[in-house]
C-alpha positions as CSV (number, residue, x, y, z in Angstrom):
1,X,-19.0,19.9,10.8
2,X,-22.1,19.0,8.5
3,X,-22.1,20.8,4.9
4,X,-25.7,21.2,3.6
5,X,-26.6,20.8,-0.1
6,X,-29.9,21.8,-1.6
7,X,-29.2,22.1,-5.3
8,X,-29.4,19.4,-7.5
9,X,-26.8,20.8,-9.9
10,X,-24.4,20.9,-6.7
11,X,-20.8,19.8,-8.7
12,X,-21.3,16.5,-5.6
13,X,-24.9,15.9,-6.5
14,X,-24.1,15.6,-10.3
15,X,-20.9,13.8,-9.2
16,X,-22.7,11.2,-7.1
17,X,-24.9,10.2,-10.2
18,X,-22.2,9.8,-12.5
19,X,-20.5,7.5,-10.1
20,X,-23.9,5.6,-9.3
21,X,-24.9,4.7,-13.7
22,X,-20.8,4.7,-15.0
23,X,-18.2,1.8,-14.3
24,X,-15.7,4.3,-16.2
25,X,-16.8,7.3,-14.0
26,X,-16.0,5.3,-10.5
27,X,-12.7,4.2,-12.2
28,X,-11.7,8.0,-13.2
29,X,-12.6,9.0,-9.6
30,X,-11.4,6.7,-7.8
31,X,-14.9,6.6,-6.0
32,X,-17.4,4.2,-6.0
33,X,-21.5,5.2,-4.3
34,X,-23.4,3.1,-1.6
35,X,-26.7,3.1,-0.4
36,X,-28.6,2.8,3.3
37,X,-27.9,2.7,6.8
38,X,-27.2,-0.8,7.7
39,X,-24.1,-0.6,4.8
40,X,-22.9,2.6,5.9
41,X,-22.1,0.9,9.3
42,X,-20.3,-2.0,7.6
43,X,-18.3,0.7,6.1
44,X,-17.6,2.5,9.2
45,X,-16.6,-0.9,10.9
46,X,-14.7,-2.1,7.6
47,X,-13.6,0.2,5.1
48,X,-10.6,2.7,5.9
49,X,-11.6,4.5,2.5
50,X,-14.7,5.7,3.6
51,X,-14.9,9.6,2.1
52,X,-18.5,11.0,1.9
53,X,-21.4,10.8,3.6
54,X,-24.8,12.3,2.7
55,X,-27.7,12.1,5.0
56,X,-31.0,13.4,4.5
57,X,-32.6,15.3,7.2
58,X,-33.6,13.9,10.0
59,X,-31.2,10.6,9.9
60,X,-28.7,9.9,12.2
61,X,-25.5,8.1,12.0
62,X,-22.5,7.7,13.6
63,X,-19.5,8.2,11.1
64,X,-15.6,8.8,11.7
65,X,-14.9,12.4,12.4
66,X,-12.4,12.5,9.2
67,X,-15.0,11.4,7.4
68,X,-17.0,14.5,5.3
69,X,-21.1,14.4,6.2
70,X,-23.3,16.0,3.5
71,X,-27.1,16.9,4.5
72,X,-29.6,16.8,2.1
73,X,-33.5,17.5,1.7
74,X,-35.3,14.7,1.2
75,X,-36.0,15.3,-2.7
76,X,-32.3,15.6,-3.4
77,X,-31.6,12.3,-1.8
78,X,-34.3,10.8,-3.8
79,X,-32.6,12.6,-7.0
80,X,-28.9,11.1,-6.4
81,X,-30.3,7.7,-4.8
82,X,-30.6,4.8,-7.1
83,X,-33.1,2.9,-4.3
84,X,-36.5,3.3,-5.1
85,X,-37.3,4.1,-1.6
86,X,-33.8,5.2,-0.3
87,X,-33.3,5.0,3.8
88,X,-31.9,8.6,3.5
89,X,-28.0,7.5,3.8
90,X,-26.1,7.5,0.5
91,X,-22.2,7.1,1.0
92,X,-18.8,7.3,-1.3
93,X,-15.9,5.4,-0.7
94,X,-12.4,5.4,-2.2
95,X,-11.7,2.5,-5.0
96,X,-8.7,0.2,-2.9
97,X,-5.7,-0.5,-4.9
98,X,-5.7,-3.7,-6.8
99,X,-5.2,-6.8,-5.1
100,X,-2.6,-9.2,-6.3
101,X,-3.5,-12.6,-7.5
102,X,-2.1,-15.0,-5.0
103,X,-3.1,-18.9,-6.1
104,X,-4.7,-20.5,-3.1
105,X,-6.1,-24.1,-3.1
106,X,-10.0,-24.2,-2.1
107,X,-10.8,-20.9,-4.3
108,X,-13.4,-19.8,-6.4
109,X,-12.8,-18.0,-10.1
110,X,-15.7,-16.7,-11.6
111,X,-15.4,-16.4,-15.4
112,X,-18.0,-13.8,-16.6
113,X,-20.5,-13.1,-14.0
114,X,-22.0,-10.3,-15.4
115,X,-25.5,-10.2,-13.0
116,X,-24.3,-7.8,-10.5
117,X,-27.7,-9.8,-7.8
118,X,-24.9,-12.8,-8.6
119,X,-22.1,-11.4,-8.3
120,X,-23.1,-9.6,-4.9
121,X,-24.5,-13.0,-3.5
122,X,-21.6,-15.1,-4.6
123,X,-19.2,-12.6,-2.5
124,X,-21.4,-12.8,-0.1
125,X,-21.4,-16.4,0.4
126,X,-17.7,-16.6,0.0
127,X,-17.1,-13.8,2.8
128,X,-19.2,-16.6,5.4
129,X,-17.6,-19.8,3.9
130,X,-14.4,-18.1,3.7
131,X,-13.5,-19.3,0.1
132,X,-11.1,-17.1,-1.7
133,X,-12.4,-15.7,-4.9
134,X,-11.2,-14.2,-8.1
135,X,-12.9,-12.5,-10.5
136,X,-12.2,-13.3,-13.8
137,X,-12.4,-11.5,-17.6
138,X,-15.7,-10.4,-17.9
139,X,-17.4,-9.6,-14.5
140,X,-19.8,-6.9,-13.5
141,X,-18.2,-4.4,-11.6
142,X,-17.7,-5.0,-8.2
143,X,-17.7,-1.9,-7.0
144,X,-21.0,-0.6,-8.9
145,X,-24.4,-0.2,-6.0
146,X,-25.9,-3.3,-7.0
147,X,-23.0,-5.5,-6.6
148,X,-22.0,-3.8,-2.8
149,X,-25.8,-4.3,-1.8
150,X,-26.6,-8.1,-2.8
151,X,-22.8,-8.5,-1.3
152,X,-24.4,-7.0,2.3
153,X,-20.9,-5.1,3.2
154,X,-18.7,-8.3,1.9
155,X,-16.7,-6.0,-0.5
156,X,-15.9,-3.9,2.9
157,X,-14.9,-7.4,4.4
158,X,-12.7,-8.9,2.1
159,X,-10.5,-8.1,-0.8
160,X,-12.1,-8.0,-4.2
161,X,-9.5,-9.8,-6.2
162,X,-9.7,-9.5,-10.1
163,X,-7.0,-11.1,-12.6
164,X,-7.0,-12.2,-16.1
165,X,-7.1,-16.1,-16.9
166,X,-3.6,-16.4,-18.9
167,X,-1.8,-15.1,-15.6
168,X,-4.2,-17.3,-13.2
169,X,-4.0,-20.5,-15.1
170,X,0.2,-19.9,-14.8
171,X,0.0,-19.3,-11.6
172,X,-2.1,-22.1,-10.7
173,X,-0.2,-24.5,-12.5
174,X,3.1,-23.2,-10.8
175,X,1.5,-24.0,-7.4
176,X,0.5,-27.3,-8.7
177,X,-3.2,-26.4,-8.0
178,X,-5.6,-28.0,-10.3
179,X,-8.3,-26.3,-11.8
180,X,-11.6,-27.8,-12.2
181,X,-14.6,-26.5,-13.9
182,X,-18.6,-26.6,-13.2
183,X,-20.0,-28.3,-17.1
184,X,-22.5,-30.4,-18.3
185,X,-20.8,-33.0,-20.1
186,X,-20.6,-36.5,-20.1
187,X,-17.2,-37.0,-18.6
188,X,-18.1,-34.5,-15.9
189,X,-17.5,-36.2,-12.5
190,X,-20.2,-36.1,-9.6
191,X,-19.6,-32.8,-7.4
192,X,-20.1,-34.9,-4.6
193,X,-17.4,-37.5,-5.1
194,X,-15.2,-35.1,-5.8
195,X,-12.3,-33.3,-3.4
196,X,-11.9,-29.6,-4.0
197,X,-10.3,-28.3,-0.9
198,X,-7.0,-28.4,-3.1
199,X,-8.4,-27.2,-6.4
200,X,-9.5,-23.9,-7.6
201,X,-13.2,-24.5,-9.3
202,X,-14.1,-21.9,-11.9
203,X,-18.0,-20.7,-12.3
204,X,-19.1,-19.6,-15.7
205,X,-21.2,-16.8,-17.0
206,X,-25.4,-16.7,-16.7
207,X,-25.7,-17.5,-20.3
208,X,-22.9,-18.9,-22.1
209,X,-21.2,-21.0,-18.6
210,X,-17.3,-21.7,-18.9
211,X,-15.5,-20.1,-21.6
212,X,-14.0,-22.9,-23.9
213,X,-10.5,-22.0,-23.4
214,X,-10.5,-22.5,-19.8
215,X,-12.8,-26.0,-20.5
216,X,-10.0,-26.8,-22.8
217,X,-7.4,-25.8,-20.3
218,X,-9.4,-27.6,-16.8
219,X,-8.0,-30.9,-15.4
220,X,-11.2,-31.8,-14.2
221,X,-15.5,-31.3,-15.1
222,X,-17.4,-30.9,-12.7
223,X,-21.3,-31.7,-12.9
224,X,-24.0,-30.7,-9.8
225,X,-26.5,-33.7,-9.7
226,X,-30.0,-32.5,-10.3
227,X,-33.6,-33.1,-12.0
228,X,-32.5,-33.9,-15.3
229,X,-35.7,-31.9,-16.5
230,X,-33.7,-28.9,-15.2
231,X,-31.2,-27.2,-17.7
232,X,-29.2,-25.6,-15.5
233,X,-28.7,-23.6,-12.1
234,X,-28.9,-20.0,-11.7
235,X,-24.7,-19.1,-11.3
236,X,-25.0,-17.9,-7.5
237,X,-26.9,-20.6,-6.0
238,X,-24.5,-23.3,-8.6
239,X,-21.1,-21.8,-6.7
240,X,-22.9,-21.5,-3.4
241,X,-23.4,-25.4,-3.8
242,X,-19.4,-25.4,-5.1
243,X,-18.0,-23.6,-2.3
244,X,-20.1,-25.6,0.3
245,X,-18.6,-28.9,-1.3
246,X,-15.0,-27.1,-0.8
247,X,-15.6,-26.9,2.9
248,X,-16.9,-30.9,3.2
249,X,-14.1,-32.8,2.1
C-alpha cells in the first residue's frame, strides 16, 4: 500500500536530504539515495537492499511488493531531489556489507579518485569489461548519487570493493601478482607492449596521480603513448584505456 507524504519537514523528507549532501549520514543509516526511473529498474533487477521508494504523482513503476512506495507532490520531489529536473522517482537502498579484498590478476585499484563523474564512469566501464576493481584510500564515496548515476546501475551489478593499500600490496605480493602503476616517467614502459592480464594496475588521483608510496612500492611504470603536447589524461578515460589493454593481451 502507497504512504503519501506532503510535508517537507516529514522525519523521511528531511532524512532523504541528509542521506543525499552527507557521506557520514549514509554511513550512520546504513542508506544511501538514488535518483530516476531507468536506475530504479536496475535496482529492482539487481539490488536485494532496495528499501524506499518515492514517486511523485503521476509516475508509475513497478517495484517488489516488500519494498515501501512513498507518493509525493511534485514540489516535494523537487525539494528532496538533487536532479535539477528529477524524473519523479527518487529511491533508498540499504548500504551492503563490506566486501573482502580478494587479489585477483587483471584488476584495477584506484588510488584517490575523488571525482565522483570518474569514479561512476570507471565502475561503469569495469562492470562491461569485467575487470575487478578496488577502491583505494581516498576515493569519493561510492555510494553517494553522483557516483551511482555516472556508474548507470554498475554499483547494483557488481560489488564495490574498498581496501587500504598496506593490506592490498601484502596480499598481492602473497599471490605473486605484480603491481604496476599508470606514470609519466622516463623508465615508464609503453602500455601497449606491456602484459597486464596477470598484474593489478593502479590509477591515481585527478590532480596529484599515484601516491609515492605505492610508485615506490610498483614493479612496473606504466606510460599511455600520447601527443606529447598533452599533460595528461582525464583519470576515467586513462583506466578505460588500462582496462581495455587488460583484456588484449
Amino acid at each position: 500500500m502507497e504512504q503519501r507524504i506532503t510535508a517537507r519537514k516529514n522525519p523521511l523528507i528531511q532524512q532523504v536530504r541528509r542521506l543525499v549532501s552527507s557521506r557520514r549520514e549514509r554511513q550512520q543509516a546504513g542508506l544511501f539515495v538514488a535518483d530516476g526511473v531507468k536506475l530504479l529498474a536496475e535496482a529492482v533487477r539487481w539490488w536485494p537492499g532496495l528499501d524506499t521508494v518515492i514517486l511523485s504523482d503521476g509516475v508509475q513503476v513497478q517495484v517488489p511488493d516488500a519494498v515501501r512506495v512513498i507518493r509525493v507532490p511534485g514540489e516535494i520531489m523537487e525539494y528532496i531531489s538533487p536532479m535539477q529536473t528529477p524524473q519523479g522517482a527518487l529511491f533508498l537502498c540499504r548500504l551492503p556489507q563490506r566486501t573482502q579484498f580478494v587479489p585477483k590478476p587483471g584488476m584495477l585499484l584506484l588510488d584517490g579518485i575523488q571525482d565522483p563523474g570518474n569514479l561512476g564512469t570507471i565502475l561503469r566501464t569495469a562492470d562491461a569489461l569485467e575487470v575487478p576493481v578496488v577502491l583505494l584510500e581516498g576515493c569519493a564515496d561510492p555510494y553517494s548519487h553522483k557516483v551511482v548515476r555516472a556508474s548507470m546501475g554498475a554499483v547494483f551489478r557488481t560489488a564495490v570493493v574498498q581496501a587500504d593499500w598496506e593490506s592490498v600490496q601484502a596480499c598481492c605480493r602473497e599471490a605473486g601478482i605484480p603491481v604496476a602503476v599508470t606514470a609519466l616517467t622516463e623508465r615508464a614502459k609503453d602500455l601497449r607492449k606491456a602484459n597486464l592480464q596477470q598484474a593489478a594496475v593502479v590509477i591515481g588521483s585527478e590532480g596529484q596521480g599515484v601516491r609515492q608510496e605505492i610508485l615506490d612500492a610498483a614493479d612496473q611504470e606504466l606510460i599511455i603513448p600520447m601527443n606529447p603536447n598533452c599533460e595528461s589524461l582525464n583519470a576515467a578515460i586513462a583506466a578505460a584505456i588500462v582496462m581495455w589493454q587488460m583484456k588484449q593481451n
